[in-house]
C-alpha positions as CSV (number, residue, x, y, z in Angstrom):
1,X,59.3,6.9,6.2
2,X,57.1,9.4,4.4
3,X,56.4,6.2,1.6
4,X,55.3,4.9,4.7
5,X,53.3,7.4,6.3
6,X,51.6,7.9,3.1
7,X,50.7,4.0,2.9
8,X,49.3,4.5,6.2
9,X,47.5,7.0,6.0
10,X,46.1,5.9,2.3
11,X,44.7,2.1,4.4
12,X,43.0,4.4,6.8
13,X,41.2,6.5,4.2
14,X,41.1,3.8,2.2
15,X,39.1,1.4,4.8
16,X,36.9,4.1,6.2
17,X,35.3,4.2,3.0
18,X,34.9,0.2,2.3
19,X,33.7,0.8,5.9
20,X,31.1,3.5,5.3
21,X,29.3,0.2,2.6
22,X,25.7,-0.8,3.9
23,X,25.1,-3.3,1.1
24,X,27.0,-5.8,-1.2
25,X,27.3,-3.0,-4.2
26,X,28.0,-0.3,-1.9
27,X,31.2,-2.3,-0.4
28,X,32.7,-3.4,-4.0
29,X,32.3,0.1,-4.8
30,X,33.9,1.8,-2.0
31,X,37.1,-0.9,-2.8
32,X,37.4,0.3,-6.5
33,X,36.7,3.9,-5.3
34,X,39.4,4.0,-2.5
35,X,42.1,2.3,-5.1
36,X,41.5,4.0,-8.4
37,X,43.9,6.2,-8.6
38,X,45.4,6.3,-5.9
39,X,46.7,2.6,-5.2
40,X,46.2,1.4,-9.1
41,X,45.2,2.3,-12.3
42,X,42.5,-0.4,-12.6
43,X,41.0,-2.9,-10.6
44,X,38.7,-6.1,-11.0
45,X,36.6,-7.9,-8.4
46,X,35.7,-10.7,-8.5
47,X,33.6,-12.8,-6.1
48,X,31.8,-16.5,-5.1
49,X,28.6,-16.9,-7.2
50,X,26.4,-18.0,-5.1
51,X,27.9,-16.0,-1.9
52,X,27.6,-18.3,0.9
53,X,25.7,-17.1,3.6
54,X,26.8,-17.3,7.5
55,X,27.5,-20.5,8.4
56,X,26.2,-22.0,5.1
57,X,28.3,-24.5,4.2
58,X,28.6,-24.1,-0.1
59,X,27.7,-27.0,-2.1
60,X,29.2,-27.8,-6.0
61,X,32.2,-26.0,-7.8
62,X,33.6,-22.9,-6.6
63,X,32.6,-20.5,-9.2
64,X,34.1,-16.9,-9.4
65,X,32.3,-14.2,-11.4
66,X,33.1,-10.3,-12.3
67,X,31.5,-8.0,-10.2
68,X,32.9,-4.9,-10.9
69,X,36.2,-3.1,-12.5
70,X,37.0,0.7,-12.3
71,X,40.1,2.3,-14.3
72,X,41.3,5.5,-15.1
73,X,40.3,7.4,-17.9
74,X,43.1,8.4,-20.0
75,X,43.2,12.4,-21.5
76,X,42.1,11.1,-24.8
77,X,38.9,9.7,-24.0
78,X,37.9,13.2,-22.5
79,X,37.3,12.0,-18.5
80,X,39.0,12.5,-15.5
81,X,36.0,10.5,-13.1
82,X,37.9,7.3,-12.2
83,X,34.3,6.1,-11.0
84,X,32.9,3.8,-14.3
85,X,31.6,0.9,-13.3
86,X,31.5,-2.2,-15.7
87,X,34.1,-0.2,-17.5
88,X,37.8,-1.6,-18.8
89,X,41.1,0.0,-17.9
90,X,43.5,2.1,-19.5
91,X,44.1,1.3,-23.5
92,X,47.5,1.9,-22.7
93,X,47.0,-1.4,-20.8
94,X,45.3,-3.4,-24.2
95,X,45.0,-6.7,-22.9
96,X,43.1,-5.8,-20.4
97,X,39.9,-4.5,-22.2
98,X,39.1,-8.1,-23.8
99,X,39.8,-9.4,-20.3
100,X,37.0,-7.3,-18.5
101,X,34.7,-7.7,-21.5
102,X,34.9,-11.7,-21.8
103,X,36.5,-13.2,-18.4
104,X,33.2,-12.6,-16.6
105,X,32.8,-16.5,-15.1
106,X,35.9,-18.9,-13.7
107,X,35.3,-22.1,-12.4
108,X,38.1,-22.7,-10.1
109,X,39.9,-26.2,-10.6
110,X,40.3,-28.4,-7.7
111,X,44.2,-29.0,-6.7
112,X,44.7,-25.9,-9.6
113,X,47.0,-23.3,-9.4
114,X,44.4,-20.8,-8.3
115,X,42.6,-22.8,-5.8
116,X,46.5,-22.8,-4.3
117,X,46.6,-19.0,-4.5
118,X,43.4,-18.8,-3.1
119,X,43.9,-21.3,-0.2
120,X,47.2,-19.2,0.9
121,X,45.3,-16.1,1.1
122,X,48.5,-13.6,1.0
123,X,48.7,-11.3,-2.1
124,X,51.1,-11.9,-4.6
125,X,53.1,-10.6,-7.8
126,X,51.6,-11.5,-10.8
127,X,55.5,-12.5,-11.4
128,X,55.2,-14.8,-8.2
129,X,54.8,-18.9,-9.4
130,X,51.8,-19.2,-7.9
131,X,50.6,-16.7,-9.9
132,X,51.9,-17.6,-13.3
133,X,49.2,-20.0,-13.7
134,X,46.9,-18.9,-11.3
135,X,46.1,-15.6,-13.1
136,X,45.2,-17.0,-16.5
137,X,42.8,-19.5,-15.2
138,X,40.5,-16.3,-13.4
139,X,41.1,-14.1,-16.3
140,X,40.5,-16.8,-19.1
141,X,42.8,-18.5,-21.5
142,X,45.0,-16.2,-24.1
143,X,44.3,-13.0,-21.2
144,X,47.4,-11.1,-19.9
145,X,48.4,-9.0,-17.6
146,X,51.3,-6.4,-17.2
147,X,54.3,-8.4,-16.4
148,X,56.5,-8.0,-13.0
149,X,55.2,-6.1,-10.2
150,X,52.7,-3.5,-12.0
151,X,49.8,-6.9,-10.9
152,X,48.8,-7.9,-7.9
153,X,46.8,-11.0,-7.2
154,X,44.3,-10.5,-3.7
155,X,42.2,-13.1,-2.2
156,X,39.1,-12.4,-0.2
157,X,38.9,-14.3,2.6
158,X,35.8,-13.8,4.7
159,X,35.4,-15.3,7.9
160,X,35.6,-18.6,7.5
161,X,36.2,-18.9,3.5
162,X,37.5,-17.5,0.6
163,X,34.8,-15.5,-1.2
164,X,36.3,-13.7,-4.2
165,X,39.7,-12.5,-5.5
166,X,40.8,-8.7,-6.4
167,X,43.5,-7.6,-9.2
168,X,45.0,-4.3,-8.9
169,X,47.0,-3.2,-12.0
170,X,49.6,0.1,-12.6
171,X,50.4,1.3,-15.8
172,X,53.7,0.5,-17.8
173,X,54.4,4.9,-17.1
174,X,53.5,4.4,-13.6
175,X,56.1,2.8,-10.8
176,X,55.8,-0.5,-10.0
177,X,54.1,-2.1,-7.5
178,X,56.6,-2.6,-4.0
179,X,57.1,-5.1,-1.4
180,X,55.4,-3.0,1.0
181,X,52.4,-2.6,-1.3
182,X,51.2,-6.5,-0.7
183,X,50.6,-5.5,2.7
184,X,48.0,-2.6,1.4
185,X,46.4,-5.1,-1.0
186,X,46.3,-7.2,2.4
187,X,44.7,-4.9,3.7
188,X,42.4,-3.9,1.4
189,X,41.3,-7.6,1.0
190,X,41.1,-7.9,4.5
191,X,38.6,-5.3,5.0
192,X,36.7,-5.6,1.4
193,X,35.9,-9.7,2.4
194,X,34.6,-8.8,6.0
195,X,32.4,-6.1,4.6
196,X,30.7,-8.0,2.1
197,X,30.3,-11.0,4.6
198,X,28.9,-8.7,6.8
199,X,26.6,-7.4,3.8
200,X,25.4,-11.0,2.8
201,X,24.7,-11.8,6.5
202,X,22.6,-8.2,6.4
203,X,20.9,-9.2,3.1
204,X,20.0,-11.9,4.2
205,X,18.7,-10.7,7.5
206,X,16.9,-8.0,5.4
207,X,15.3,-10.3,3.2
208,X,14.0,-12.6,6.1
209,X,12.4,-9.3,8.2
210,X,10.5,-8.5,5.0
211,X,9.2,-11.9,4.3
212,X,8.0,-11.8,7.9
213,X,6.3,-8.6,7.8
214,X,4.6,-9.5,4.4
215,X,2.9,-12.5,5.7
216,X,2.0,-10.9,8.7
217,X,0.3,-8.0,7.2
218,X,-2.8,-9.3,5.2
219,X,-1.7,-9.7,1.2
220,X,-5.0,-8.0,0.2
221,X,-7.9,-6.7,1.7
222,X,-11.2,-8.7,1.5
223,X,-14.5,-7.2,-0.2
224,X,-17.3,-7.3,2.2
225,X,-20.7,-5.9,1.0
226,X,-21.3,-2.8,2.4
227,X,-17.7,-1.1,3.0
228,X,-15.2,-0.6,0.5
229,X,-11.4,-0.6,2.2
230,X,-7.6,0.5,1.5
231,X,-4.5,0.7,3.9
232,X,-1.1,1.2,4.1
233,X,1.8,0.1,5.8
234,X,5.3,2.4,6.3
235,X,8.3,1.0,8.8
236,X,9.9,3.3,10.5
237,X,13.1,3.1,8.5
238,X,14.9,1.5,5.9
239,X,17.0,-0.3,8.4
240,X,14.1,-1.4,10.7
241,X,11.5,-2.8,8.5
242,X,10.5,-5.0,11.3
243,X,7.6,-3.4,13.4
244,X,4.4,-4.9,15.6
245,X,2.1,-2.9,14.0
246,X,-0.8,-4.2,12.0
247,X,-4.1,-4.5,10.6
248,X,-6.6,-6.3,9.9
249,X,-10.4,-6.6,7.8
250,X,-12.2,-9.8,8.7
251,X,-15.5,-10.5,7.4
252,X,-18.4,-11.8,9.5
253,X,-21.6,-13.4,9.3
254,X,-24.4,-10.9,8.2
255,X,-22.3,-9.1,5.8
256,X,-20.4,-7.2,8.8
257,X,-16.7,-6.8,8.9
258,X,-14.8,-6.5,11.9
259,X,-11.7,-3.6,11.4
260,X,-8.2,-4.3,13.8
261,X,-5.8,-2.2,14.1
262,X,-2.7,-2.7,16.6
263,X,1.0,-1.7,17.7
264,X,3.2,-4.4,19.7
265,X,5.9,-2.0,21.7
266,X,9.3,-2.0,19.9
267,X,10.5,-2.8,16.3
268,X,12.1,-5.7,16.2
269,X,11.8,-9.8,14.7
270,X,10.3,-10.3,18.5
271,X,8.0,-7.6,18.2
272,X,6.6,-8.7,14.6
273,X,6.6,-12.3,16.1
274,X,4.2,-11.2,18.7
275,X,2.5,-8.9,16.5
276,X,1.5,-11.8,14.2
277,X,0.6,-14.1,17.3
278,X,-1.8,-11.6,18.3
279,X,-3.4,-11.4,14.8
280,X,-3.9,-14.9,14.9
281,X,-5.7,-14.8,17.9
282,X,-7.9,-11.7,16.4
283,X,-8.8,-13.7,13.7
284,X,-9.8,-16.9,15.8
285,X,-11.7,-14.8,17.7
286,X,-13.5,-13.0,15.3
287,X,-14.7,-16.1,14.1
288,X,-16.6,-16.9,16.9
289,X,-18.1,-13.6,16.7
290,X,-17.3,-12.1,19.7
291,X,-18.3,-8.8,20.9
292,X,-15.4,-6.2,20.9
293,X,-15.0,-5.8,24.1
294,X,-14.8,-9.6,24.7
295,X,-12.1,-10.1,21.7
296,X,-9.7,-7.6,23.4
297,X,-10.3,-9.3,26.5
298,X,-9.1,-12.5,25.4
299,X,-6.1,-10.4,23.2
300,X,-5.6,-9.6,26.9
301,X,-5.0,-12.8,28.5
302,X,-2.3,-14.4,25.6
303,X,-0.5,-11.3,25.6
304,X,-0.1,-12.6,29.1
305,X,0.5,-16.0,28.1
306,X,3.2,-14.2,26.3
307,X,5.4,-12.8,28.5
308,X,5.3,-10.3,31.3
309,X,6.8,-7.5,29.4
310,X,4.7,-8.2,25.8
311,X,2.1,-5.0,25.5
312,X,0.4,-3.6,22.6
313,X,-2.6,-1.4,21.5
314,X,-5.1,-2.7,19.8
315,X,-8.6,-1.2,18.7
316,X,-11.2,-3.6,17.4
317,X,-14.4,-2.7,15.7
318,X,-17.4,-4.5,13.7
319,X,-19.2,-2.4,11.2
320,X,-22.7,-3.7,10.4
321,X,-23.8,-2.4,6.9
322,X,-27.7,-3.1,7.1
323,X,-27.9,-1.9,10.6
324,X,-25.5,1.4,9.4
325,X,-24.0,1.1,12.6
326,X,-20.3,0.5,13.9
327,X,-19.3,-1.0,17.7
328,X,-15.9,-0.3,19.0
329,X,-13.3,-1.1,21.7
330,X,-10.4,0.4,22.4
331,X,-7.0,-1.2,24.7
332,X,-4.9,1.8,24.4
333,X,-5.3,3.0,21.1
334,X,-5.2,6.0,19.3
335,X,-8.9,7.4,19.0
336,X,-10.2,6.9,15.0
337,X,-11.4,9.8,13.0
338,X,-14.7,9.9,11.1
339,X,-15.0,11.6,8.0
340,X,-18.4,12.5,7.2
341,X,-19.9,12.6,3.6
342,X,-20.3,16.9,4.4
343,X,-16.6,17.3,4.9
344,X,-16.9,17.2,9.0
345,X,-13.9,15.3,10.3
346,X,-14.1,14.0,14.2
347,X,-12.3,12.3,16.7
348,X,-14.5,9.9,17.8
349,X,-15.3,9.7,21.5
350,X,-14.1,6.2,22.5
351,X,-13.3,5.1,26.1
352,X,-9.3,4.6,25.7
353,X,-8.7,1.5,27.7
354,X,-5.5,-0.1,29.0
355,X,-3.3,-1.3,26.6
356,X,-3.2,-5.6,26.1
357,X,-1.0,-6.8,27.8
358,X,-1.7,-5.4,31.6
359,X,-4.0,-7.4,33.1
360,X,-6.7,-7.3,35.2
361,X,-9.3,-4.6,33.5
362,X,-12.6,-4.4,32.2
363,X,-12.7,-3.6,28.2
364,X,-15.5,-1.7,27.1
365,X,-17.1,-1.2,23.6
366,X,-19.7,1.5,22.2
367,X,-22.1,1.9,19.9
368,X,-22.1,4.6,17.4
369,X,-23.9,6.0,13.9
370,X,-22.0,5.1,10.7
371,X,-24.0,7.1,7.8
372,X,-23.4,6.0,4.0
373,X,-20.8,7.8,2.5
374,X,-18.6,8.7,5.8
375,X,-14.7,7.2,6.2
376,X,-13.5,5.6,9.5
377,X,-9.8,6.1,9.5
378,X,-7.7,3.4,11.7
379,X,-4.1,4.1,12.8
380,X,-1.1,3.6,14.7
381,X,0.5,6.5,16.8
382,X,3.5,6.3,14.4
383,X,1.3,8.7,12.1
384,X,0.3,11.1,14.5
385,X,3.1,11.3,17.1
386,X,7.2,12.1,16.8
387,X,10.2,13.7,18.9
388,X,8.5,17.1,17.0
389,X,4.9,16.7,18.1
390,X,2.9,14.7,20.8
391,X,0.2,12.7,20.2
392,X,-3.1,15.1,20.3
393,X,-1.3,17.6,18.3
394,X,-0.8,14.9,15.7
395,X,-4.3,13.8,16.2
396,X,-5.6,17.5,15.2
397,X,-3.3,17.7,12.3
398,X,-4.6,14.8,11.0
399,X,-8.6,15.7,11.8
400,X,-7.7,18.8,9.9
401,X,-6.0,17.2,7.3
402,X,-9.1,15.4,6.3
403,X,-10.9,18.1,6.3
404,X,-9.0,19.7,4.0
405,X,-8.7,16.9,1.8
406,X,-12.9,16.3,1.7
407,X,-13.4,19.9,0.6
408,X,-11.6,19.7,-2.1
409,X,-14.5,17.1,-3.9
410,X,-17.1,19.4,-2.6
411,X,-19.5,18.5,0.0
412,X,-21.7,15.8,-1.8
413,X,-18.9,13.2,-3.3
414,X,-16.4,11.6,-0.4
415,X,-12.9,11.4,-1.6
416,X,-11.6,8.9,-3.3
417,X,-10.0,6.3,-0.9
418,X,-6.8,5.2,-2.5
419,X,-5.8,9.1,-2.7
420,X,-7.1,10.0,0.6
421,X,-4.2,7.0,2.1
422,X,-2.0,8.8,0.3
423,X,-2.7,12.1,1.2
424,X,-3.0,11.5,5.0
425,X,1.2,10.0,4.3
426,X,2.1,13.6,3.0
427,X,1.4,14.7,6.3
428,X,4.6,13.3,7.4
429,X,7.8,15.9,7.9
430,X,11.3,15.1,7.8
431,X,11.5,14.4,11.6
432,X,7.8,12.7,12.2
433,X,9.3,8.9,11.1
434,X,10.0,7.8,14.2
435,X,7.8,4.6,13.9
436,X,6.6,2.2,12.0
437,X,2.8,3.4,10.3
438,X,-0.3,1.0,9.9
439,X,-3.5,3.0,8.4
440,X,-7.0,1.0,7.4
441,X,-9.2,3.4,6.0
442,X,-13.3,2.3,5.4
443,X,-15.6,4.1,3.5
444,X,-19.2,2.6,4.7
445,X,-21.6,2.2,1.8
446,X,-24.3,0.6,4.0
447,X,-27.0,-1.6,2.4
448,X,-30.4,0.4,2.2
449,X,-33.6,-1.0,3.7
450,X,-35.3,-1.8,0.4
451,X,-32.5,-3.8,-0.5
452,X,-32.9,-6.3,2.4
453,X,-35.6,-8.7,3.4
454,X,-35.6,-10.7,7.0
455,X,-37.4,-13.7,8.1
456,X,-38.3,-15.6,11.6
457,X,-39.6,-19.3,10.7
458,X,-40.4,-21.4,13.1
459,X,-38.8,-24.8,12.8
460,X,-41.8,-27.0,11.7
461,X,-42.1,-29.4,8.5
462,X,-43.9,-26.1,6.7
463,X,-41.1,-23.7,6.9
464,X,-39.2,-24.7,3.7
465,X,-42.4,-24.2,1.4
466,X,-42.6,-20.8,2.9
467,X,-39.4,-19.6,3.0
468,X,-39.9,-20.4,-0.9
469,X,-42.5,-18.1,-1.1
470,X,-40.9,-15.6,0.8
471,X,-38.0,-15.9,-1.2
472,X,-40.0,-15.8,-4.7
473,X,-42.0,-12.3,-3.2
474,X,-38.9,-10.5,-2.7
475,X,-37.2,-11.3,-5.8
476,X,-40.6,-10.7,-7.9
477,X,-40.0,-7.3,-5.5
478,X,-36.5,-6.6,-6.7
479,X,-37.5,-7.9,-10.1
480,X,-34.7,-10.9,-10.1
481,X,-36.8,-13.2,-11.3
482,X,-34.9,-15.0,-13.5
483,X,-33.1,-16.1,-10.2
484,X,-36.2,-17.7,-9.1
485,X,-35.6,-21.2,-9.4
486,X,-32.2,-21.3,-8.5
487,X,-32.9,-19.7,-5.2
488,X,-36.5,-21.2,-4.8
489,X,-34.0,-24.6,-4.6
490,X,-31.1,-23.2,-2.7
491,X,-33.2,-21.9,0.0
492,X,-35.3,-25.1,0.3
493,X,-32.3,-27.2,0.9
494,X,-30.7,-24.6,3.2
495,X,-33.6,-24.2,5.2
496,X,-34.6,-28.1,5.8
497,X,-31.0,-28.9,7.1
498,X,-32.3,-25.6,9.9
499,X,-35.2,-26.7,10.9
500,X,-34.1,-30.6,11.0
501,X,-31.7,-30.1,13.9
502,X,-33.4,-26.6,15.4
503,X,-35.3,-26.4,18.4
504,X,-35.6,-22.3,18.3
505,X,-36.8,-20.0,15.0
506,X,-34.7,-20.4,12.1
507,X,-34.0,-16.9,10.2
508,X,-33.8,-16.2,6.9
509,X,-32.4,-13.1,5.4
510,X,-31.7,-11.8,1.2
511,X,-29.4,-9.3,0.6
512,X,-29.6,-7.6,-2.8
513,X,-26.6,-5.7,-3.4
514,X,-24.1,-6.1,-6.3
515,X,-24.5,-10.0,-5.9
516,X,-27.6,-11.9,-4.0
517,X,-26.5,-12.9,-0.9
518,X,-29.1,-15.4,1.3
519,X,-28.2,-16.1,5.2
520,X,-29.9,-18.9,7.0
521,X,-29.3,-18.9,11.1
522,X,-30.0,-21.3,13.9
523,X,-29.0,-22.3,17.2
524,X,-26.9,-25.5,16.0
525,X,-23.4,-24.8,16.4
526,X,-22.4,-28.2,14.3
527,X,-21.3,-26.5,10.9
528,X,-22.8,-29.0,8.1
529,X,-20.2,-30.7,5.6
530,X,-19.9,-31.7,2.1
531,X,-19.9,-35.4,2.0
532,X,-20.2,-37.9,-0.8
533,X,-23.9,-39.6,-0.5
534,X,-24.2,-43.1,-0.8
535,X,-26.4,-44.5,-3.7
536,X,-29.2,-45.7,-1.4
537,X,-29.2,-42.6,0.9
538,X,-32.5,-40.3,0.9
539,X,-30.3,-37.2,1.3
540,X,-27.3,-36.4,1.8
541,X,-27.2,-34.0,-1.5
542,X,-28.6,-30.7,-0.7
543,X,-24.7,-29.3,-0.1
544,X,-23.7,-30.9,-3.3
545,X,-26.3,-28.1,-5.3
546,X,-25.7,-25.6,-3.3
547,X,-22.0,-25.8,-4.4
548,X,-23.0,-26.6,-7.8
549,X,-25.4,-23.9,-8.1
550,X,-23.9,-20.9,-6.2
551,X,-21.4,-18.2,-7.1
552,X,-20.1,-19.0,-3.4
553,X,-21.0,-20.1,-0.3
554,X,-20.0,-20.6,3.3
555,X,-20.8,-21.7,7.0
556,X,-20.2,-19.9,10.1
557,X,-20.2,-20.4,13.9
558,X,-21.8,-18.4,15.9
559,X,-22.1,-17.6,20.1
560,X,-25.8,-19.0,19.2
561,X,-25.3,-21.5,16.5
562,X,-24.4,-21.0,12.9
563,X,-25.0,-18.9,9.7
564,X,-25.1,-21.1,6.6
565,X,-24.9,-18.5,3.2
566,X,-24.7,-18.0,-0.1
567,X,-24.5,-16.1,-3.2
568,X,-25.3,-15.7,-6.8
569,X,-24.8,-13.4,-9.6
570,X,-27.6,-10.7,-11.0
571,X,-27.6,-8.5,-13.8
């Protein structure tokens, strides 16, 4: 009875640690762990390679690879930490170090003696007839085990199929193995298999909630003249890495950029689900270059088209470069903070808004200074609130934070962006990870006056000739003339396709900044195409050098028509 009590009360140790596994590693280990020394002197694991996953159905042979053996250090070899992993037991048990060393890989036989072992799913002897063969083939031709009851052969049976095998040996000066023992091994099986199902299942699970939050978040940020940008991204936890919150930088036609930011309530595959859904429609939007206001009006209504219960924050703002100016609205969302080029950091005043998702109000957007040199930081309430603080505290530590961080480059050079990300993050204690984190920080270069030059041209059979000369003044201006002809010809073709179709002024804008950027506008909302021109067409080709010729170029549809661009390299 006390053989028995101590069995007992060894499984319940024993599976509380097997238990205590998260992962696929941490389960194999807590097996070898709980048995070595207690139960064994050495143990080998072996399991399915590929592991099939749920309700997976595995294709091809059933393969069984090594994943892990533990033993006992013997006296001589100067340890006592039964712990090695990828190690071989005892030398007092020989055969068993070329057996962990070479029998890594089995391919179990069809109809073969340890598919039959395998299929009956009880433990056994190694002295048992199933096992007589059945041990040889997993361990490798010319591989032995101690004889008798001193090996036990374990199958893993998950839920619905056998996943692996374990072998538990005992030294020759050790007892041997008893009846009673199977039932531990049993046991141990029992509760090793159903772990590391449960831990495929979870990896699996894990993997897919990452892949969904990477291609919801952008992969990288875009380059937009004017602005340069970083962000950052932390979930909540390792074991919700699924959030709704996001961000966004989309460019726009006259070198503006709109910056999103947003938090879908909960963390959770549904929430990230929305949370993309929503981006989508940001970005469709943006596209059409609506006004803030308007965007998070129409966020508004398919967040309703949603669900009843789908609500998020969002704020949404466009930064025009030339104009050095920034327009923002706000459903709900954390104010931004403005750190200027002197080391000032304030929260900007922003009407707060109801958060998407409600219904039924008015959205409204304002206009506000955004000098070279200063930093608009976007966030999510995960960075500023927790059980520890509420949100306005966490808003003033972070102000302050910036502050901090901008003195220390003095008050004529901004901090450098990548750092300052990183330095807002250290702000975070032990107990302010409660949610998941989305910052987009933008540091607003602005383009100066000098560097642009902006046309009205009325849509008569003259305007292309002068828009050449306009053109050829301001590069003569900027001294680019070696771009002359190239842009002489760009701009001619660009601006006849204008005024062919336009019934209102045609405008024409140059942009010198680290590339030369031209933007032609009018009120035709038809985007043009590149299309293959027939021998005997007049026209038909002006696309074809503007492709040819330029380092890029692009249309875009506006509320009033369109914006046809594009760029070439300086020195």
């Amino acid at each position: 009875m006390r053989r028995d009590g101590d069995r007992l009360r060894f499984v319940g140790a024993a599976t509380r640690r097997i238990a205590r596994g998260i992962d696929l590693d941490e389960i194999v280990m807590g097996l070898c762990r709980a048995t070595v020394p207690t139960f064994s002197d050495a143990i080998l694991v072996y399991l399915r390679d590929p592991l099939p996953v749920g309700e997976e159905r595995p294709s091809g042979a059933l393969i069984l690879r090594l994943r892990r053996t533990d033993r006992l250090r013997s006296i001589e070899e100067g340890a006592e930490d039964p712990d090695t992993e990828g190690g071989s037991p005892l030398p007092a048990l020989q055969v068993q170090t070329d057996l962990v060393t070479t029998a890594e890989l089995c391919e179990v036989r069809p109809g073969g003696a340890l598919a039959e072992v395998l299929r009956g799913v009880r433990p056994v002897f190694a002295d048992a007839p199933a096992a007589r063969a059945a041990l040889p083939e997993l361990l490798g031709e010319g591989r032995t085990v101690p004889s008798g009851q001193r090996t036990i052969l374990a199958p893993l049976r998950g839920r619905r199929r056998v996943i692996g095998a374990a072998v538990f040996l005992r030294r020759p000066d050790r007892p041997a193995f008893e009846g009673d023992d199977l039932l531990v091994a049993a046991q141990l099986a029992t509760h090793s298999a159903l772990g590391i199902d449960k831990a495929v299942l979870y990896g699996r699970e894990a993997y897919i909630a990452d892949e969904l939050q990477r291609t919801m978040l952008p992969e990288t940020l875009p380059r937009p003249t004017g602005v340069r940008l970083a962000s950052r991204y932390l979930p909540a936890a390792e074991t919700a890495r699924v959030g709704g919150d996001w961000y966004d930088a989309i460019p726009l036609p006259g070198s503006r950029v709109a910056l999103v930011v947003g938090d879908v309530m909960g963390h959770s595959m549904t929430s990230a689900a929305i949370m993309g859904q929503l981006r989508t429609t940001a970005q469709t939007l943006a596209g059409l270059d609506l006004p803030p206001q308007e965007v998070l009006h129409h966020l508004d209504e398919q967040a309703q088209r949603l669900g009843s219960d789908r609500m998020a924050t969002c704020l949404y703002a466009v930064y025009d470069p030339v104009a050095h100016r920034i327009t923002i609205a706000n459903a709900g969302h954390p104010p931004p903070v403005l750190l200027h080029l002197g080391g000032r950091a304030e929260v900007l005043r922003v009407p707060p808004g109801a958060p998407i998702g409600v219904g039924g109000v008015d959205f409204e957007a304002v206009e506000l200074d955004a000098p070279a040199g200063a930093t608009l930081l976007l966030y999510t309430d995960g960075l500023v609130e927790s059980r520890l603080r509420d949100v306005w505290t966490g808003i003033e530590q972070l102000r302050e934070r910036l502050a901090a961080t901008a003195q220390l480059t003095g008050p004529d050079h901004p901090p450098p962006l990548e750092a300052l990300c990183d330095d807002v993050l250290d702000m975070l204690g032990p107990g302010d990870r409660d949610d998941d984190i989305a910052l987009l920080a933008a540091r607003f270069d602005g383009i100066a006056p000098s560097d642009v030059a902006y046309w009205f041209l009325e849509p008569e059979d003259a305007t292309p000739s002068r828009a050449r000369r306009l053109a050829r003044s301001a590069l003569e201006r900027w001294g680019l003339q070696e771009l002359t002809d190239s842009v002489e010809l760009l701009v001619s073709e660009v601006v006849t396709n204008a005024v062919r179709y336009a019934s209102r002024p045609v405008t024409l804008r140059l942009l010198r900044t680290d590339v030369l950027r031209c933007e032609v506008g009018d009120d035709v909302p038809q985007l043009p195409r590149l299309r293959q021109a027939r021998a005997t067409d007049e026209g038909g080709r002006g696309l074809y050098l503007v492709n040819k010729l330029a380092r890029r170029w692009g249309a875009t549809r506006l509320s009033t028509g369109k914006v046809v661009w594009f760029e070439l390299n300086h020195s």
